[in-house]
N, C-alpha and C positions, 0 to 999 in steps of 0.2 A: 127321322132316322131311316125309313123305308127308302126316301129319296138319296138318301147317302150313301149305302153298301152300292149301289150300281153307280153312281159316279164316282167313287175311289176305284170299279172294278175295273174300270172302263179308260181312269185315268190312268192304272198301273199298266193297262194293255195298247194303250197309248205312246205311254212312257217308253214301255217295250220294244216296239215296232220302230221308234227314231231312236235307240238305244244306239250310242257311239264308241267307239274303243281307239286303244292309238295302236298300232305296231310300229317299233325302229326297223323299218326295211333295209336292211344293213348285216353282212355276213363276216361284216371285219370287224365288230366290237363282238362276237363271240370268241368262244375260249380259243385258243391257238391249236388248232387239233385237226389233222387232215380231214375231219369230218363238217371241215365251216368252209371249205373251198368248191369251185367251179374248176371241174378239169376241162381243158382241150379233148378235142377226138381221140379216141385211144385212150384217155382217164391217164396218163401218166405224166403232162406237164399243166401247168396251171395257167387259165386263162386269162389272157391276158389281149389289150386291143380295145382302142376307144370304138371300133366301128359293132360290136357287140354290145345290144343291149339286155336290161332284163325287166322285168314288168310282174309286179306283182297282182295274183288272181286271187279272191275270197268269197267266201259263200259260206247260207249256214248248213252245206250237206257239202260230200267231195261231189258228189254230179251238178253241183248248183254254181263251180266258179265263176267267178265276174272279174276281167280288169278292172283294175282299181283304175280311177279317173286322174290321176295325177301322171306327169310325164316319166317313161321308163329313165331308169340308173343307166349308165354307160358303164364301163368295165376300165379297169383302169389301164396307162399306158404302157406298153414294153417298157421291161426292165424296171419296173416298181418294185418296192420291197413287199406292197401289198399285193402279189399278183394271185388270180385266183378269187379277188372279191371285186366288189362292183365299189364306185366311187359314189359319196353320198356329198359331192359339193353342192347338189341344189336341196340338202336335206333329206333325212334318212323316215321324218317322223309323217308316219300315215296315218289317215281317219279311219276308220271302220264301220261304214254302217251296220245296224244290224247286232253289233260287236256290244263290249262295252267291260266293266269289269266283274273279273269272274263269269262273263258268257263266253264259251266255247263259241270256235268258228277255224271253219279248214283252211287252210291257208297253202299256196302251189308259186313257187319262181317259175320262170320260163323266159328263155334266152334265147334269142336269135342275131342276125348279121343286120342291123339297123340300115347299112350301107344300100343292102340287098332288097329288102322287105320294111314296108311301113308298120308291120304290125306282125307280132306270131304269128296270128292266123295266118297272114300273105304269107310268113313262109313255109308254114305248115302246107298248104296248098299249093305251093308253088316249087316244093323239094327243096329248100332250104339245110342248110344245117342249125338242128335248133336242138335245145335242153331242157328238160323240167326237172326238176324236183319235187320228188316223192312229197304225194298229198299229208301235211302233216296238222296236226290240231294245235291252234296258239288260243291260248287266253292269257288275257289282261291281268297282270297281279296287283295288289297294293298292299302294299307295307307300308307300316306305319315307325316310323315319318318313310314315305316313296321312296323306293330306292332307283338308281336309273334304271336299273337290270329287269326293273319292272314290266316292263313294255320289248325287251330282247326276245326274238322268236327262238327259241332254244331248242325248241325239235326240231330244226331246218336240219337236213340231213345231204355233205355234198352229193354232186352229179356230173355227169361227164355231156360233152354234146356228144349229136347222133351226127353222120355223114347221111350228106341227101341221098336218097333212095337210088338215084341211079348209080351210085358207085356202090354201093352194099349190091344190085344190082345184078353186075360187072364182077363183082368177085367172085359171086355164086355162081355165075357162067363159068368163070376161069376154074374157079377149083372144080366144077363138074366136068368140064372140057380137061385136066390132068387126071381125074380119077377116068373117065373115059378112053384115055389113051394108058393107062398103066392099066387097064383091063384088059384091053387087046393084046398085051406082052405075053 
């Protein structure tokens, strides 16, 4: 009996540590509400464009994110009825390490010009126009009997892209350079 309380402890902490969960990486089977989309720069038309991808990030703290190892979503093409979501033809359903059900874990999209940059980070570093979404907590449900909606990230909340830093840049000059001459009037 002495030898058993530390190999069950050991085993649950075991268990723990390769603990797996699923997310549907998919912002088009949530509910139809401007809050499930990816906008364009300026947040007013919806993204849309195979050359944009997105890549989901997770960890079990928001400073801890990790690309997931599976290949980014592409976004779907002009003039889709689904514009605004990302296309899940190579499959929507992700692993979780770490994850599992009922374990919390933070979960972050991030989008860039796949054309441009092999990876976020390149465009992050390199001025890019890129997008995140707001760090949000998924856990894994299960209902009995599983429902699909089980595994839906539901706190995924939309986001718009940023324009690369040189034209945010450029604008700050311009508007300072008109507030600068309607000073001297």
């Amino acid at each position: 009996m002495k030898k058993l309380i530390p190999f069950l402890a050991l085993t649950v902490l075991a268990t723990g540590a390769y603990a797996q969960g699923v997310i549907t990486f998919a912002n088009s089977v949530l509910p139809d509400t401007p809050n499930r989309y990816v906008y364009d720069v300026g947040g007013s038309t919806r993204l849309v464009g195979t050359q944009y991808a997105v890549q989901l990030y997770y960890g079990a703290s928001a400073s801890s994110l990790a690309a997931h190892t599976a290949a980014p979503a592409r976004f779907r093409a002009a003039g889709s009825s689904l514009a605004g979501t990302w296309s899940t033809a190579t499959g929507a359903s992700r692993t979780l390490t770490g994850g599992g059900v009922g374990v919390p874990v933070f979960v972050q999209a991030r989008v860039w010009n796949l054309d441009q940059f092999a990876t976020y980070e390149a465009a992050l570093a390199g001025g890019g126009i890129i997008g995140t979404s707001a760090v949000f907590n998924y856990t894994q449900l299960l209902s009995n009997p599983p429902a699909p909606t089980d595994t839906y990230m539901v706190n995924f909340s939309s986001f718009s892209l940023v324009p690369e830093p040189s034209v945010i840049g450029l604008g700050i000059i311009g508007v300072g350079a008109l507030f600068m001459l309607r000073r001297r009037k």
